[in-house]
PyMOL Python script that loads the backbone (N, CA, C, O; Angstrom):
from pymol import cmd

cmd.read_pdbstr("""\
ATOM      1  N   UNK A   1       0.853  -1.181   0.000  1.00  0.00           N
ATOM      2  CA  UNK A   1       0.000   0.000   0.000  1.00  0.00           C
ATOM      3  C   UNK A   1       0.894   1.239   0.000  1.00  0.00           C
ATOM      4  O   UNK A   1       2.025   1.018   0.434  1.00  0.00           O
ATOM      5  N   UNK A   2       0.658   2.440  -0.371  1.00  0.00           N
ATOM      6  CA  UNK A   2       1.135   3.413  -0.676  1.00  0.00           C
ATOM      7  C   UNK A   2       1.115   4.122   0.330  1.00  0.00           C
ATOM      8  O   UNK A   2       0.066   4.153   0.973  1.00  0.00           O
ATOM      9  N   UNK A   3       2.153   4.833   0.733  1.00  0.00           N
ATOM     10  CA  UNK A   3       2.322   5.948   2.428  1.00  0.00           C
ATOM     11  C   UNK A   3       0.919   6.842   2.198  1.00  0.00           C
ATOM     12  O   UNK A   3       0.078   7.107   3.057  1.00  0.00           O
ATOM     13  N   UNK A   4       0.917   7.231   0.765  1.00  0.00           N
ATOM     14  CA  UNK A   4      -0.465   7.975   1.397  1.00  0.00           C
ATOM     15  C   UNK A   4      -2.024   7.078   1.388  1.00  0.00           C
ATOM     16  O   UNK A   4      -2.777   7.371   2.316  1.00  0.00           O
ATOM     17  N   UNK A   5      -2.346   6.389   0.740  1.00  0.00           N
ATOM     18  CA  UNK A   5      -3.265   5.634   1.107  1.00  0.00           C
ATOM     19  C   UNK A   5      -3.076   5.374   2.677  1.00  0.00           C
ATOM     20  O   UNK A   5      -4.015   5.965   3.211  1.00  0.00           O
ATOM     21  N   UNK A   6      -2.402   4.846   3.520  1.00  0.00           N
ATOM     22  CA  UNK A   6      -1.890   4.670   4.477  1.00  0.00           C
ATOM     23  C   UNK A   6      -2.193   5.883   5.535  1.00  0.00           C
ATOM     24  O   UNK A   6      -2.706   5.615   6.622  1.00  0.00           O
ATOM     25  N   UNK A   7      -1.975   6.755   5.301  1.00  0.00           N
ATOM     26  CA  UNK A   7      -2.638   8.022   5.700  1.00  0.00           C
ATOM     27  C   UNK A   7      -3.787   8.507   5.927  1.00  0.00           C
ATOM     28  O   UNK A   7      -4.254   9.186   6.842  1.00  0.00           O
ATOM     29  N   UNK A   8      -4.365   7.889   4.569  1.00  0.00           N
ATOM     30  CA  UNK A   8      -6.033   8.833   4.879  1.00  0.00           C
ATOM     31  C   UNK A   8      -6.018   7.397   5.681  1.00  0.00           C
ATOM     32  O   UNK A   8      -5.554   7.475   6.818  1.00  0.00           O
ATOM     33  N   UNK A   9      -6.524   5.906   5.190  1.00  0.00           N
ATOM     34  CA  UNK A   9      -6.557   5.232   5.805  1.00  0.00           C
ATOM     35  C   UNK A   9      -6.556   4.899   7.618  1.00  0.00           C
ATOM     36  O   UNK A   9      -7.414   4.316   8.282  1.00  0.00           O
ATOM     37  N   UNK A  10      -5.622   5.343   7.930  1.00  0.00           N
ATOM     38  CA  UNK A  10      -5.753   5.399   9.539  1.00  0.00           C
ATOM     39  C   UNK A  10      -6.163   6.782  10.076  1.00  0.00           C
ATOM     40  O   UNK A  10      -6.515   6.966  11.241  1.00  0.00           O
ATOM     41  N   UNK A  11      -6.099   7.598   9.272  1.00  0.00           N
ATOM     42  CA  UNK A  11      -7.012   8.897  10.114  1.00  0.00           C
ATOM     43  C   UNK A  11      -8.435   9.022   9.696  1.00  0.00           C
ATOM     44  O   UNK A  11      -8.781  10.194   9.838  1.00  0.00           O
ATOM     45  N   UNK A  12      -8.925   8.641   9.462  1.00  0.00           N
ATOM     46  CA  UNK A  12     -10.117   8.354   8.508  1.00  0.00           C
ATOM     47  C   UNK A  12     -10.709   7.140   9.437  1.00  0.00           C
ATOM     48  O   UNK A  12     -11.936   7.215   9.505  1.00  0.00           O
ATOM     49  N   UNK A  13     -10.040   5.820  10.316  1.00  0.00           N
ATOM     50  CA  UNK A  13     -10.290   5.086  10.774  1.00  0.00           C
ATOM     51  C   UNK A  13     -10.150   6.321  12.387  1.00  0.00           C
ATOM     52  O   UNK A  13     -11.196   6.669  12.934  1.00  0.00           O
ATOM     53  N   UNK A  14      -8.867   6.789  12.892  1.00  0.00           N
ATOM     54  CA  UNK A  14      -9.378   7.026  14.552  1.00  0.00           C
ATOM     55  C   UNK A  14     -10.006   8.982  14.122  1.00  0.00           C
ATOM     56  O   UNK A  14      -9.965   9.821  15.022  1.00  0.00           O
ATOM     57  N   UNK A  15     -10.295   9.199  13.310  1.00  0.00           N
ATOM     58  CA  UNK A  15     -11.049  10.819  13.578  1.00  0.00           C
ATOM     59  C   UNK A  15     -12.298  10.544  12.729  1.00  0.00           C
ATOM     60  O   UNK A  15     -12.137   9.590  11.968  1.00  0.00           O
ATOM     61  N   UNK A  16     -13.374  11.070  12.670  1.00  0.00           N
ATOM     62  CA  UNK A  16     -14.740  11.465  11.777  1.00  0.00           C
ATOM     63  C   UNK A  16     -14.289  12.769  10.998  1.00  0.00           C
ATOM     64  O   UNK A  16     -14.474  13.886  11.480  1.00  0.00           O
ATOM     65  N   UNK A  17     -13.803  12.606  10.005  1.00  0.00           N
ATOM     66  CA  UNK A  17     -13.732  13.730   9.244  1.00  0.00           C
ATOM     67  C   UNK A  17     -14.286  14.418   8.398  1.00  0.00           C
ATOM     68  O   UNK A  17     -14.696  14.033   7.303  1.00  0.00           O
ATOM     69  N   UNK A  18     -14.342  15.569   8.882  1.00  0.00           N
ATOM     70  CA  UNK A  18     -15.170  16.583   7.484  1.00  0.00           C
ATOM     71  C   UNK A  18     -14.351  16.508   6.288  1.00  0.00           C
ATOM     72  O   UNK A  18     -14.983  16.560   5.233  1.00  0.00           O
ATOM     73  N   UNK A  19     -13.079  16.397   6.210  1.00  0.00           N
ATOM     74  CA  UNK A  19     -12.418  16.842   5.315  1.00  0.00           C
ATOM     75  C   UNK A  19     -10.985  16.502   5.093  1.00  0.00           C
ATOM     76  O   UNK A  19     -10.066  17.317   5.170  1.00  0.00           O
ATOM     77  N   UNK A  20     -10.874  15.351   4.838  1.00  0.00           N
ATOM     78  CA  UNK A  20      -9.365  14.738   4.461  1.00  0.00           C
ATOM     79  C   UNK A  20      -8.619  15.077   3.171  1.00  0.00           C
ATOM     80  O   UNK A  20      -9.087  14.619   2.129  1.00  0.00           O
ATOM     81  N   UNK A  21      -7.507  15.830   3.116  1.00  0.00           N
ATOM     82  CA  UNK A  21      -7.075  15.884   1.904  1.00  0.00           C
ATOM     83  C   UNK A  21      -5.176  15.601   2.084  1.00  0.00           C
ATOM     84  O   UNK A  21      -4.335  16.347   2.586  1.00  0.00           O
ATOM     85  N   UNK A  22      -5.041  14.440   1.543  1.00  0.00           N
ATOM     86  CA  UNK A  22      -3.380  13.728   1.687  1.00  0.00           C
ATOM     87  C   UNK A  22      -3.009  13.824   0.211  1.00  0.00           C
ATOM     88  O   UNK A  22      -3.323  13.043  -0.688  1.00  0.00           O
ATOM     89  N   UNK A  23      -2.294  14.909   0.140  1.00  0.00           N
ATOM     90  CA  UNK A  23      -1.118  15.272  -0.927  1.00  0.00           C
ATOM     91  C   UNK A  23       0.673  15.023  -0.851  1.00  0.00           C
ATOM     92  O   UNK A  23       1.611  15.609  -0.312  1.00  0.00           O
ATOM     93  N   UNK A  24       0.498  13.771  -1.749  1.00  0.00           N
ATOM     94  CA  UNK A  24       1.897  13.816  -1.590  1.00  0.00           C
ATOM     95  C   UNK A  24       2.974  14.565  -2.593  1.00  0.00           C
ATOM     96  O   UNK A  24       3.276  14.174  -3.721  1.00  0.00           O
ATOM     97  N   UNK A  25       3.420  15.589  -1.998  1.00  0.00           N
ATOM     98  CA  UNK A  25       4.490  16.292  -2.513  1.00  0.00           C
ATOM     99  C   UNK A  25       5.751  16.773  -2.737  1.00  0.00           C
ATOM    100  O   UNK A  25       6.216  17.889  -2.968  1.00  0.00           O
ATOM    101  N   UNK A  26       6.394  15.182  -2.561  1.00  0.00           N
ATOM    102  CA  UNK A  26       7.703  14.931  -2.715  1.00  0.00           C
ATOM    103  C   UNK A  26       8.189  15.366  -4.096  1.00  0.00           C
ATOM    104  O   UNK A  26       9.327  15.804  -3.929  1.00  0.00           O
ATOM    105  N   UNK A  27       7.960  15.420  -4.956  1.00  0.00           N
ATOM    106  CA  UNK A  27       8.582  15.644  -6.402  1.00  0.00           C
ATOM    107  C   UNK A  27       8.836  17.191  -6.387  1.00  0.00           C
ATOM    108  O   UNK A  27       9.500  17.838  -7.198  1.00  0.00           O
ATOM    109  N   UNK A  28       8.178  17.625  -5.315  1.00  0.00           N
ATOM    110  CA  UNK A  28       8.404  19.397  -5.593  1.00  0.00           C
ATOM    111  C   UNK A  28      10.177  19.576  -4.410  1.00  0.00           C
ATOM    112  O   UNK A  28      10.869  20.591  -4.342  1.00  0.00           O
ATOM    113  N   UNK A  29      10.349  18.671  -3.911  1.00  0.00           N
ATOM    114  CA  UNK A  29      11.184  18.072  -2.739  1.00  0.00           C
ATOM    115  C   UNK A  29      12.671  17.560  -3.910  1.00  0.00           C
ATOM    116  O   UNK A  29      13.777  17.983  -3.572  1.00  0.00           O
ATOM    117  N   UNK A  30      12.617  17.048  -4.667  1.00  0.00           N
ATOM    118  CA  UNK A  30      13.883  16.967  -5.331  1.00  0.00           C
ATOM    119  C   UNK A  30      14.709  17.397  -5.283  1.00  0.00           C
ATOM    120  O   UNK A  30      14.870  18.583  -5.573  1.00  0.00           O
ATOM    121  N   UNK A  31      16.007  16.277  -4.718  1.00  0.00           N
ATOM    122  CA  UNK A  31      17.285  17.246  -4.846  1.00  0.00           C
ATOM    123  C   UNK A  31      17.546  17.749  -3.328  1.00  0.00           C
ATOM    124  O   UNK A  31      18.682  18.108  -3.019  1.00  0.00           O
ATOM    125  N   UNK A  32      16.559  17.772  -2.439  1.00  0.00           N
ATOM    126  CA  UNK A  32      16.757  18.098  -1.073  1.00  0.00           C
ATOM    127  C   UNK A  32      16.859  16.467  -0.302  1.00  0.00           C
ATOM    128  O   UNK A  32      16.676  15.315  -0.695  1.00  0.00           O
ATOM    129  N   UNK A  33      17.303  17.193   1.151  1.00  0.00           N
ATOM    130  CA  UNK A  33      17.174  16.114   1.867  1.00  0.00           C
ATOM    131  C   UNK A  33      16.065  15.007   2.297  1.00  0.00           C
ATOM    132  O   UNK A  33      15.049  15.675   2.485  1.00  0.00           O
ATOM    133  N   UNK A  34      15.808  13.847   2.507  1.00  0.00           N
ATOM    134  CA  UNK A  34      14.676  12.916   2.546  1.00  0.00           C
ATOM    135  C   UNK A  34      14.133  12.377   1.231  1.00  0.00           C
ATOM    136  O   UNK A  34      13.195  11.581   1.182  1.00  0.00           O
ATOM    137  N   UNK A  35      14.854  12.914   0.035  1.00  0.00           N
ATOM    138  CA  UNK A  35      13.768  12.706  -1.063  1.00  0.00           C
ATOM    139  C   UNK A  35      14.082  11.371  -1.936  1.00  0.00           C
ATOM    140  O   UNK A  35      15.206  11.288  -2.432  1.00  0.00           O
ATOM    141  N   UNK A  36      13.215  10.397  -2.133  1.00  0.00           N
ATOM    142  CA  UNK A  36      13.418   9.328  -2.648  1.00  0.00           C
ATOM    143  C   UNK A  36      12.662   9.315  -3.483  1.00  0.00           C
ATOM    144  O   UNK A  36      11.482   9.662  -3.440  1.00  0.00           O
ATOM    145  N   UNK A  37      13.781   8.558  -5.096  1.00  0.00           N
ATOM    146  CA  UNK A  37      12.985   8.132  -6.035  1.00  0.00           C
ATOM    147  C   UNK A  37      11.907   7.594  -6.048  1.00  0.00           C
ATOM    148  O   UNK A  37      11.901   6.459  -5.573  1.00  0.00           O
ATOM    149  N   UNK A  38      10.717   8.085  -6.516  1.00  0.00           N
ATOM    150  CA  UNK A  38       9.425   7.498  -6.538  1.00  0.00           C
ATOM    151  C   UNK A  38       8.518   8.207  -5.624  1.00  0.00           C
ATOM    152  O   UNK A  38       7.386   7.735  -5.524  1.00  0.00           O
ATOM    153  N   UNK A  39       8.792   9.194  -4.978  1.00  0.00           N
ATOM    154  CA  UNK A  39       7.999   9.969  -4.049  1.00  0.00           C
ATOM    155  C   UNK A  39       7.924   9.417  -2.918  1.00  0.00           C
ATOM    156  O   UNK A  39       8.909   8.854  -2.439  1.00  0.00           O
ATOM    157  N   UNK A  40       6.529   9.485  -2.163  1.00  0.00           N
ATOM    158  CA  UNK A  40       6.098   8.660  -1.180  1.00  0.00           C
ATOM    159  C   UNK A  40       7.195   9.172   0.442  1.00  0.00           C
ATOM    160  O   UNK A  40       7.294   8.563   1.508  1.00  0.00           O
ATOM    161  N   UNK A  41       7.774  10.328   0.055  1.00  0.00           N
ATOM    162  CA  UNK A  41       8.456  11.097   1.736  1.00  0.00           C
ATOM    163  C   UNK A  41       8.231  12.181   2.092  1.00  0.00           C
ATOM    164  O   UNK A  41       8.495  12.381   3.277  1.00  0.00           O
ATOM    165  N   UNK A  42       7.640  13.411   1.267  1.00  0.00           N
ATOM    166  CA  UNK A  42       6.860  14.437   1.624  1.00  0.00           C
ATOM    167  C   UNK A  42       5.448  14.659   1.799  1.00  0.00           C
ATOM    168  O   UNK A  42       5.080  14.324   0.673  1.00  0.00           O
ATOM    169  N   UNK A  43       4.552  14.936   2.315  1.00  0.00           N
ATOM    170  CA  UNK A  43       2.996  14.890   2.596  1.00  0.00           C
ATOM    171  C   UNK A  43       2.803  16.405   3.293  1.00  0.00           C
ATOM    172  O   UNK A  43       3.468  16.855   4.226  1.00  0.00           O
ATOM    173  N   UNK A  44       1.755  17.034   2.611  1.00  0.00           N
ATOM    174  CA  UNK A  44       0.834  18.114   3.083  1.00  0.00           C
ATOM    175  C   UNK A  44      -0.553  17.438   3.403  1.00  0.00           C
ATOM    176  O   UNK A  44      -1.397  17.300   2.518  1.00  0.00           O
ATOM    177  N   UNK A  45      -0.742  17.051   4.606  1.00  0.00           N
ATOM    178  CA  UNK A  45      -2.321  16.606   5.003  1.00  0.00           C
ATOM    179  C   UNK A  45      -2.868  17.814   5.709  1.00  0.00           C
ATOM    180  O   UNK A  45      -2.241  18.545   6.475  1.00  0.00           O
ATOM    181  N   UNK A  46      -4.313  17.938   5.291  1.00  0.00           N
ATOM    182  CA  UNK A  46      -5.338  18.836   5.715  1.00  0.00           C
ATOM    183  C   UNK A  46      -6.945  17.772   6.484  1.00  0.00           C
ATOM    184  O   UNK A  46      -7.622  16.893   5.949  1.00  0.00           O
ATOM    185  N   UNK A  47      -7.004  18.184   7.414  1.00  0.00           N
ATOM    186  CA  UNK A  47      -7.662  17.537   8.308  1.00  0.00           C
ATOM    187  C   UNK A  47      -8.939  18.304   8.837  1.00  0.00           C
ATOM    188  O   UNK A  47      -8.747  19.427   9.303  1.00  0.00           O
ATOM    189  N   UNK A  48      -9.939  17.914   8.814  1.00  0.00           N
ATOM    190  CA  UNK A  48     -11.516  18.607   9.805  1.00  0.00           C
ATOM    191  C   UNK A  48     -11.812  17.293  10.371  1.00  0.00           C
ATOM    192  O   UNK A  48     -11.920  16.235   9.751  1.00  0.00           O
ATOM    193  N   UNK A  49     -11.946  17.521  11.799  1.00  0.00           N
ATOM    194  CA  UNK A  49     -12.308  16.738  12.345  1.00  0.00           C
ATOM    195  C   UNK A  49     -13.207  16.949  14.271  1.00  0.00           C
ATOM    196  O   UNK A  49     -12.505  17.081  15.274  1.00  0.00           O
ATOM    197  N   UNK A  50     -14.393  16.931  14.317  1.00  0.00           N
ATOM    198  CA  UNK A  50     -14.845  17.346  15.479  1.00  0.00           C
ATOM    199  C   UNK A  50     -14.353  17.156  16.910  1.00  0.00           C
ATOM    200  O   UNK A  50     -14.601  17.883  17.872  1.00  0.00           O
ATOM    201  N   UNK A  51     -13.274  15.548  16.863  1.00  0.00           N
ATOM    202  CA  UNK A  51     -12.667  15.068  17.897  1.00  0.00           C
ATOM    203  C   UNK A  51     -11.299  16.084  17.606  1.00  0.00           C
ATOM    204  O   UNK A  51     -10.475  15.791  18.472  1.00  0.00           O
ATOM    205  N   UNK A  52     -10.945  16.783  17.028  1.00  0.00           N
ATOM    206  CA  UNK A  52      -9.675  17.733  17.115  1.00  0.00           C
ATOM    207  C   UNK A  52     -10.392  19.140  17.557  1.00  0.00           C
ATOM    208  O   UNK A  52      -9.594  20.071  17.663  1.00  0.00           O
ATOM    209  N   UNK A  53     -11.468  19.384  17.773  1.00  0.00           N
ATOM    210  CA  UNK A  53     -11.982  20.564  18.377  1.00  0.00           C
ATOM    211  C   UNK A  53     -11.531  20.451  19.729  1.00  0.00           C
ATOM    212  O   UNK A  53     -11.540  19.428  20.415  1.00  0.00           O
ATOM    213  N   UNK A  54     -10.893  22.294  20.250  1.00  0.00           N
ATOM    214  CA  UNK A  54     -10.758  22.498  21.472  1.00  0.00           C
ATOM    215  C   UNK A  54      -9.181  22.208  21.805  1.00  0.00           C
ATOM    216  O   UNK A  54      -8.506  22.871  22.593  1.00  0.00           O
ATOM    217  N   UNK A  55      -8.724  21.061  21.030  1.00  0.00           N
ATOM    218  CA  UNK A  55      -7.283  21.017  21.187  1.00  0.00           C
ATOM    219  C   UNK A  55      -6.761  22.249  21.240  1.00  0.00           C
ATOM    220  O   UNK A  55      -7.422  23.278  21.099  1.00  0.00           O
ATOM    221  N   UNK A  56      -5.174  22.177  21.509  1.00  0.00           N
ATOM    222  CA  UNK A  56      -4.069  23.390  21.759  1.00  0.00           C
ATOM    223  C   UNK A  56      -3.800  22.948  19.887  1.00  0.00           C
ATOM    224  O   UNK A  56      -4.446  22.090  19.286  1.00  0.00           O
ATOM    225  N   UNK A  57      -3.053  23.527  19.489  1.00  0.00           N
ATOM    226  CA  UNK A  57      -1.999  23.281  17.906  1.00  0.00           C
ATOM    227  C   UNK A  57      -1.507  22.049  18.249  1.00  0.00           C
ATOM    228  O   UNK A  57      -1.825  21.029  17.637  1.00  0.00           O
ATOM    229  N   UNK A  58      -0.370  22.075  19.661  1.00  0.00           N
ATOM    230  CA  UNK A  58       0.355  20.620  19.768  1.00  0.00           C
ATOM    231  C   UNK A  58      -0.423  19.583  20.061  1.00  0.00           C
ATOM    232  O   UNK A  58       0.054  18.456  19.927  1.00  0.00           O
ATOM    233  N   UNK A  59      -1.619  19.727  20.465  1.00  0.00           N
ATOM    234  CA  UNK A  59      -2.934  18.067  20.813  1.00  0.00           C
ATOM    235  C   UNK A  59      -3.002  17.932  19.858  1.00  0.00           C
ATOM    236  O   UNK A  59      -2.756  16.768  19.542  1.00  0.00           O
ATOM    237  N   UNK A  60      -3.302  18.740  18.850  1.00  0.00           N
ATOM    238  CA  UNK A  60      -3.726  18.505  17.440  1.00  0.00           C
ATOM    239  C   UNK A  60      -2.763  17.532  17.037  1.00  0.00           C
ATOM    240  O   UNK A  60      -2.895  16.320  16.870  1.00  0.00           O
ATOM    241  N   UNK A  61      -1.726  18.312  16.906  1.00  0.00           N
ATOM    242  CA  UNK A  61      -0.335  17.368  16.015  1.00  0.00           C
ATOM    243  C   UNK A  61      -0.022  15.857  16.646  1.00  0.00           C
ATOM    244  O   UNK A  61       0.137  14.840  15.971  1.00  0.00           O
ATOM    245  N   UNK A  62       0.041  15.965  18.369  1.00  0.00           N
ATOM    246  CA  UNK A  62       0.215  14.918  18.826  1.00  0.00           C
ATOM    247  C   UNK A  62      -1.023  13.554  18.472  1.00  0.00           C
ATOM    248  O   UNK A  62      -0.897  12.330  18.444  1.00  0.00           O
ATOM    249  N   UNK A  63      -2.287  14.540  18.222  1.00  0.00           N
ATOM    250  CA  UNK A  63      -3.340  13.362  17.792  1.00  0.00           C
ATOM    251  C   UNK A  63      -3.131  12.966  16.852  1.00  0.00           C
ATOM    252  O   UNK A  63      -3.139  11.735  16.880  1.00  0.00           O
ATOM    253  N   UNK A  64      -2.922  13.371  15.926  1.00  0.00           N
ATOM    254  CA  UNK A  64      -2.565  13.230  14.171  1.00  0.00           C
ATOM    255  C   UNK A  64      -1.241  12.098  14.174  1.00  0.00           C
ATOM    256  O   UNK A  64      -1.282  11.121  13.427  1.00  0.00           O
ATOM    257  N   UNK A  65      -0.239  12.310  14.962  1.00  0.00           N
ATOM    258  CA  UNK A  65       0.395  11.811  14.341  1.00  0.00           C
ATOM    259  C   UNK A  65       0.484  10.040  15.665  1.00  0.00           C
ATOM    260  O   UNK A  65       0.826   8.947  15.213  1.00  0.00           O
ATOM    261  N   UNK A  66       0.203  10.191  16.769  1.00  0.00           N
ATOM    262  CA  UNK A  66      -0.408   9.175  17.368  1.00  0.00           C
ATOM    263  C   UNK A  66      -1.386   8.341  16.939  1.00  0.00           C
ATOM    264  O   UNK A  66      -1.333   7.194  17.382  1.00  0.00           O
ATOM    265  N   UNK A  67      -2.517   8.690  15.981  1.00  0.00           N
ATOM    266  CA  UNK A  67      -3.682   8.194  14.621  1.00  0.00           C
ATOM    267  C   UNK A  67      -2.183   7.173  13.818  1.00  0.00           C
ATOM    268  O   UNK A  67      -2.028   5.953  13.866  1.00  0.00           O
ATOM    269  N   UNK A  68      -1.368   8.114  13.207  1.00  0.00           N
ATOM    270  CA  UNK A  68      -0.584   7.273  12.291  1.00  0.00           C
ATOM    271  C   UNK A  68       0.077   6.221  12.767  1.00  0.00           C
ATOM    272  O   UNK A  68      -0.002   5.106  12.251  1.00  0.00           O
ATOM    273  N   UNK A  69       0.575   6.413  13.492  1.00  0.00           N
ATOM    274  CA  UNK A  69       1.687   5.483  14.543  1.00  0.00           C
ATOM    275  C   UNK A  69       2.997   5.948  14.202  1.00  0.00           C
ATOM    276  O   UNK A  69       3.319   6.876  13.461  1.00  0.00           O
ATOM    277  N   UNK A  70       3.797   5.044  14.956  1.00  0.00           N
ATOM    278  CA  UNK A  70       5.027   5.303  14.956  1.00  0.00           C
ATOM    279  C   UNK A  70       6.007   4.631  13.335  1.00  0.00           C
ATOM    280  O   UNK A  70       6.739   5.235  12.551  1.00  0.00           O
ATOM    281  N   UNK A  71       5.712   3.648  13.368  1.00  0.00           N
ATOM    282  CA  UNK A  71       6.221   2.752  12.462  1.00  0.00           C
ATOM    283  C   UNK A  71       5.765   3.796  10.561  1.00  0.00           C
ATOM    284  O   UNK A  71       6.690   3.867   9.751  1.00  0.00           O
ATOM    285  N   UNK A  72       4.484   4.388  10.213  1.00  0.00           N
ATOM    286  CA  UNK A  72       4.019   5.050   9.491  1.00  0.00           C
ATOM    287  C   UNK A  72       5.238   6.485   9.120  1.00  0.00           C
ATOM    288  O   UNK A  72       6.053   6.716   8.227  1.00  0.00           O
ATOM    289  N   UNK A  73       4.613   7.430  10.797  1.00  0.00           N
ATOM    290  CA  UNK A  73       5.816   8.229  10.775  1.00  0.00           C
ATOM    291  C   UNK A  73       7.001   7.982  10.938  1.00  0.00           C
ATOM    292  O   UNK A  73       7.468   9.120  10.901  1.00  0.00           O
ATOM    293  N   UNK A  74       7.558   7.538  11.041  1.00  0.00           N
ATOM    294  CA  UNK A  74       9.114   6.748  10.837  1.00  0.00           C
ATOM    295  C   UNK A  74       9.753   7.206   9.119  1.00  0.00           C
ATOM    296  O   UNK A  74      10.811   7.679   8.704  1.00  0.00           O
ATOM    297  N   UNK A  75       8.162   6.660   8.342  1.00  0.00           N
ATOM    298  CA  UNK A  75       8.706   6.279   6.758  1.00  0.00           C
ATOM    299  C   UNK A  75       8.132   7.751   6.363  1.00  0.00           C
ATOM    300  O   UNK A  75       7.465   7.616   5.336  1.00  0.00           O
ATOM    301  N   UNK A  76       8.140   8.713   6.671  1.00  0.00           N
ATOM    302  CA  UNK A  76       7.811  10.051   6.299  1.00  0.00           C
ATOM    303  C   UNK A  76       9.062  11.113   6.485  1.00  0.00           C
ATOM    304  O   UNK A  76       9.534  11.611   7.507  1.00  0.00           O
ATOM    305  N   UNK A  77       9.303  11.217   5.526  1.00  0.00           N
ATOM    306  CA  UNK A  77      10.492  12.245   5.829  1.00  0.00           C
ATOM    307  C   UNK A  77      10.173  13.648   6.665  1.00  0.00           C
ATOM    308  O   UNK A  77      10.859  14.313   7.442  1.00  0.00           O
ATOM    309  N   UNK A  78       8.777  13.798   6.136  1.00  0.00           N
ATOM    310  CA  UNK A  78       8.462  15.614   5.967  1.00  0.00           C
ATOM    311  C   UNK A  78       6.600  15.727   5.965  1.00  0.00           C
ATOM    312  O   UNK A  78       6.106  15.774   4.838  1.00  0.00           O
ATOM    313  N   UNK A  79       5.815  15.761   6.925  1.00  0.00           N
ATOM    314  CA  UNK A  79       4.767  16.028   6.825  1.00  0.00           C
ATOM    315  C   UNK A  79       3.991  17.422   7.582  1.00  0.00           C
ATOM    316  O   UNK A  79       3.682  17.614   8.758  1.00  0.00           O
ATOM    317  N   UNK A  80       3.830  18.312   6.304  1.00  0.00           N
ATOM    318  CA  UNK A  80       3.059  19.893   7.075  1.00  0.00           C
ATOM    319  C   UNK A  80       1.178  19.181   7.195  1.00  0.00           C
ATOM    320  O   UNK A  80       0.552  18.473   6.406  1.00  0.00           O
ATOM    321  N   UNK A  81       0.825  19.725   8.412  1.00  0.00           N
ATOM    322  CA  UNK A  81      -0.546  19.478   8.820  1.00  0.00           C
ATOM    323  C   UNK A  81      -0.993  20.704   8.750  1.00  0.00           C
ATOM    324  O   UNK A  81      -0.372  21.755   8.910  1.00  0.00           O
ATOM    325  N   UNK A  82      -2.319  20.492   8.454  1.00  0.00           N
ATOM    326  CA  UNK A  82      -3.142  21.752   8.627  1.00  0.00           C
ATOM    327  C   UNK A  82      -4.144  21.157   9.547  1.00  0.00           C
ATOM    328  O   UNK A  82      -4.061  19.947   9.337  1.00  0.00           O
ATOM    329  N   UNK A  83      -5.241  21.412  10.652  1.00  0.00           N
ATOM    330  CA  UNK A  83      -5.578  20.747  11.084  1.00  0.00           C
ATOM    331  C   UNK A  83      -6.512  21.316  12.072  1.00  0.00           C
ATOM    332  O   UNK A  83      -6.059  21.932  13.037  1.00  0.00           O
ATOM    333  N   UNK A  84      -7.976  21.133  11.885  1.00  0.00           N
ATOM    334  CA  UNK A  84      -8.936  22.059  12.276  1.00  0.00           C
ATOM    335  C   UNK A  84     -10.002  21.234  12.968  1.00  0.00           C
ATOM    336  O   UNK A  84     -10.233  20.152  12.428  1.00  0.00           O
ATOM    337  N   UNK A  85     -10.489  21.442  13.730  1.00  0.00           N
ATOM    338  CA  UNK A  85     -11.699  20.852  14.637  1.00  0.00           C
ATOM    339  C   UNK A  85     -13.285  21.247  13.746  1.00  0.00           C
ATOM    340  O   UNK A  85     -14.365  20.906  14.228  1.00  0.00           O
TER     341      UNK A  85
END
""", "prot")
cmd.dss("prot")
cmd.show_as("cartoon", "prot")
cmd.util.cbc("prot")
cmd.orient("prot")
């Protein structure tokens, strides 16, 4: 399965989302550090989700990326969140 399938996949399983959008944008990443042939190490995810309401910024991030696990983020070089209740 593909890192981003993998993505919506488990946040999509622990949040109810209004609004999942997993862009992977490693190819704009070329030539920098983390970047591997074939993509699949940079990600811009955008997130709505009612269980992220009320969080601080860092609950947010810590939920998001606790959703992925460890082993997921591990194989991510570079992921910007946007991430809204």
């Amino acid at each position: 399965m593909r890192v981003e399938a993998e993505i919506r996949e488990k946040l999509e399983q622990a949040f109810t989302t209004s609004e999942l959008v997993v862009v992977d944008d490693s190819e704009s990443h070329r030539g920098h550090a983390g970047y591997r042939e074939g993509g699949q190490s940079h990600f811009n995810v955008k997130i709505r989700a009612p269980e992220l309401a009320g969080m601080s910024r860092i609950e947010r991030h810590r939920a998001v990326h606790a959703a992925l696990g460890k082993d997921l983020v591990s194989r991510i070089h570079a992921l910007a969140l946007d991430i809204g209740g």
